[in-house]
N, C-alpha and C positions, 0 to 999 in steps of 0.2 A: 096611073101614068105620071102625074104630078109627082107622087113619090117618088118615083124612078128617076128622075130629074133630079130634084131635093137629092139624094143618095150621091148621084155623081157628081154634083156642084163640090158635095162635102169632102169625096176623094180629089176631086182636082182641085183643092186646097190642104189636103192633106201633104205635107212634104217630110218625107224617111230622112232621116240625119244619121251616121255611123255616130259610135258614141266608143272612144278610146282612151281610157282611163290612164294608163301605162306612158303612154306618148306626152299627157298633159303634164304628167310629175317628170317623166324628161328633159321636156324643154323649160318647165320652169325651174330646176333643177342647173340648169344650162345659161340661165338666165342670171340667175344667182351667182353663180360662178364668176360669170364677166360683170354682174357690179361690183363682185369684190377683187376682182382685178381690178376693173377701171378704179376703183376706190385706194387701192394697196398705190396702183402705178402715180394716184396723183396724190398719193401722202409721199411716196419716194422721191417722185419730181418736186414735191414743195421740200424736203429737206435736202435735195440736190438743191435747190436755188438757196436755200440757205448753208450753204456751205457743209453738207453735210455730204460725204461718203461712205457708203457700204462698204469699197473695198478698206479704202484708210481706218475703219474700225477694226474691222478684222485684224489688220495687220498691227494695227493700236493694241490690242487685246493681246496677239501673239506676242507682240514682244514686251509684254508687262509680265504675262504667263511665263516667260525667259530671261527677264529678269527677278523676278520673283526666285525661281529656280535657282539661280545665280546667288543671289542673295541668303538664302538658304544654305546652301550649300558652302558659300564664305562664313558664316553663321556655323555652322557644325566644324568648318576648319578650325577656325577660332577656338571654339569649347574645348577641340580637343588639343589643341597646343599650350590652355589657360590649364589642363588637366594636366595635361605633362608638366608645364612650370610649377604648377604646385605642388606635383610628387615632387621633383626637383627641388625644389624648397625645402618641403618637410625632408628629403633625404642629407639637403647641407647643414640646417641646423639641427639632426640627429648626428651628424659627422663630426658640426663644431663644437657640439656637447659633451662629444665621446674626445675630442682632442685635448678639450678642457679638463676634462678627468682626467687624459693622460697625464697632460702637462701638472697638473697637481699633483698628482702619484708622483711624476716624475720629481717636482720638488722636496715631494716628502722625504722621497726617499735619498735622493741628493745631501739633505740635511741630517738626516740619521746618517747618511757615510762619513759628511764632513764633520760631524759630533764623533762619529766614531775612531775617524784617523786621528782628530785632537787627543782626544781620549788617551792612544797608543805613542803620538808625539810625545804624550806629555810620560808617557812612562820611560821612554828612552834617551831621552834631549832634557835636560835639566832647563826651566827659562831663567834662571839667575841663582844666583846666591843663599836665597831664601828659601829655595828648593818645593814652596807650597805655590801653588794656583787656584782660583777659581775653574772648574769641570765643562759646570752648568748654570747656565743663568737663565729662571722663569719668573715671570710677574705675571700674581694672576689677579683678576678685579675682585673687589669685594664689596657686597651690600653697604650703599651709603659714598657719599660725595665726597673723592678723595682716599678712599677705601683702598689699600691693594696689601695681598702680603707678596713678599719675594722671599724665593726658595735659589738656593744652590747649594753648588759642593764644594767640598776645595781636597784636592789630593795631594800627593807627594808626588812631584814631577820629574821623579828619576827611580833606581832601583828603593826602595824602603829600605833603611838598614838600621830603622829603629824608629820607638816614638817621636815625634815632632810637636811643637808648642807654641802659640805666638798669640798675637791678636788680630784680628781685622778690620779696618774701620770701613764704614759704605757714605760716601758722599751723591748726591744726585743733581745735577746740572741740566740746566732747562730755564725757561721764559719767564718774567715776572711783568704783567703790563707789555711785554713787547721788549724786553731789556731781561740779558744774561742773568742770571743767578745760580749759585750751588747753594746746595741746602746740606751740615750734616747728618750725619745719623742720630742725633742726640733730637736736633731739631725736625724730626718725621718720624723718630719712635716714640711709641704709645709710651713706654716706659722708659726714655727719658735716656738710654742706653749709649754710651759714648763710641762702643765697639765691641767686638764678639770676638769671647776666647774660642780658642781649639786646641785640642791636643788628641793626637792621633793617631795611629799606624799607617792606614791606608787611605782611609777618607772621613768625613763628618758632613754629615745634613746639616744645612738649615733653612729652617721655615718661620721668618719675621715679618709680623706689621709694620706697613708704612702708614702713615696718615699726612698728606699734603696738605699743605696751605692752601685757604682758596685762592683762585685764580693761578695757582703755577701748571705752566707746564711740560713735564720732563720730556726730557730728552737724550737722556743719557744717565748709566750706575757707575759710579766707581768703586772699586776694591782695591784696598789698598793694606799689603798684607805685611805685616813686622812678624819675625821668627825669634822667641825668646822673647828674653827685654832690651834687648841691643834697637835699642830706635834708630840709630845709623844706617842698618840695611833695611830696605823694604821693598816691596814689589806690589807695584800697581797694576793695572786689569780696566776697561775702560767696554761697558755692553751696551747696546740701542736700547732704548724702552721698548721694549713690544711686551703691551700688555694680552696674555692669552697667546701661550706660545713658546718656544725658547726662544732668547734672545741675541742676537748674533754680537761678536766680540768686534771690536771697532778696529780699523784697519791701523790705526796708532801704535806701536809697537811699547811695549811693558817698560817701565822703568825702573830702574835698581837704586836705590839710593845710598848713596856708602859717605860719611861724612859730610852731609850737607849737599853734596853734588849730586846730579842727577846722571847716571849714566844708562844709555838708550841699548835694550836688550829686545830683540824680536820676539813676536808673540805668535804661535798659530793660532 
């Protein structure tokens, strides 16, 4: 009987509980969620009170990201306009280089004509009395200070209608210290040479040593040409020093000299 009692005392403290496992990871689940809202909402409110905007970043960002773009984009402009100038570049100074050949060609050739019409001048047009000229006049340099030989021709400056004979003396005019001087042939040849025969039909080479004094310097050859032994007529010739090169005749017109007097005879 006592047992029986005992027994039920036990059930009417016995209390059944549901037990749901599912529902408890829900709501703490759920729970979690809104601390980290409330947590997110009061990191945003504290960097709203400090002057901080969500949206104002964003729109910060966009238009960094569009300028950025922008900038870029001026950047590739650039490159390619820096590309073109400098084809453009290298295309003018391949143009100014090839004009520069021209223009040289073009000299060169200029000078071979204007040597060539003298050349024919001088077969047709007599320049004086003495009937011989200088052709061609070259100075070229030579190993050592003061060094040069000079070369020319001298022809007969009308039809030939037989041999011709005379002599020619070569003076050279130019600087001494900064002050005029001529020097003659005797005083700048190796050998001491006062002047150069010829005799000839049609033309005669020649190719003689100069040797300068130190410090001069030339600026001008003359030739001065006597026919026979008659020293009363003569005919002078007056060429630029250009050493390496032919040397161009000086715009000074030739002179004849017939008894002491100088008379003025044009020269091509």
């Amino acid at each position: 009987m006592r047992r029986n009692r005992d027994m039920w005392q036990w059930f009417d403290r016995l209390v059944i509980r549901s037990y749901a496992p599912k529902r408890s990871a829900v709501v703490f689940g759920v729970a979690v969620l809104v601390a980290v809202f409330i947590l997110y909402g009061a990191f945003e409110l504290g960097r709203y009170d400090a002057g901080f905007r969500v949206v104002d970043s964003v729109r910060g960002a966009l238009t960094t990201a569009k300028r950025i773009r922008d900038l870029e984009a001026e950047n590739e402009k650039q490159r390619t306009q820096l590309e073109a100038a400098e084809v453009a570049r290298r295309v003018d100074r391949e143009g100014y280089a090839q004009v520069e050949r021209s223009l040289g060609d073009m000299q060169s050739q200029i000078a071979r004509l204007n040597q060539d019409l003298s050349f024919y001048r001088g077969l047709v047009q007599p320049d004086a009395a003495v009937g011989v000229k200088v052709q061609q006049m070259q100075i070229v340099p030579e190993p050592g200070n003061g060094h040069f030989r000079l070369k020319f021709v001298l022809i007969q400056s009308g039809k030939p209608t037989g041999d011709v004979s005379g002599s020619a003396a070569i003076t050279l005019d130019g600087l001494q210290s900064g002050k005029p001087k001529s020097l003659s042939f005797a005083e700048v040849s190796p050998k001491g040479r006062v002047s150069l025969a010829y005799s000839f039909l049609y033309f005669q080479d020649y190719d003689e040593q100069l040797v300068l004094p130190p410090g001069f310097e030339p600026t001008r050859v003359g030739v001065e040409i006597h026919r026979g032994r008659d020293a009363g007529h003569s005919f002078r010739q007056a060429f630029v020093w250009k050493a390496q090169g032919m040397s161009v005749e000086t715009e000074a017109p030739g002179t004849e000299t017939k008894g002491g007097l100088d008379v003025q005879t044009e020269t091509e």
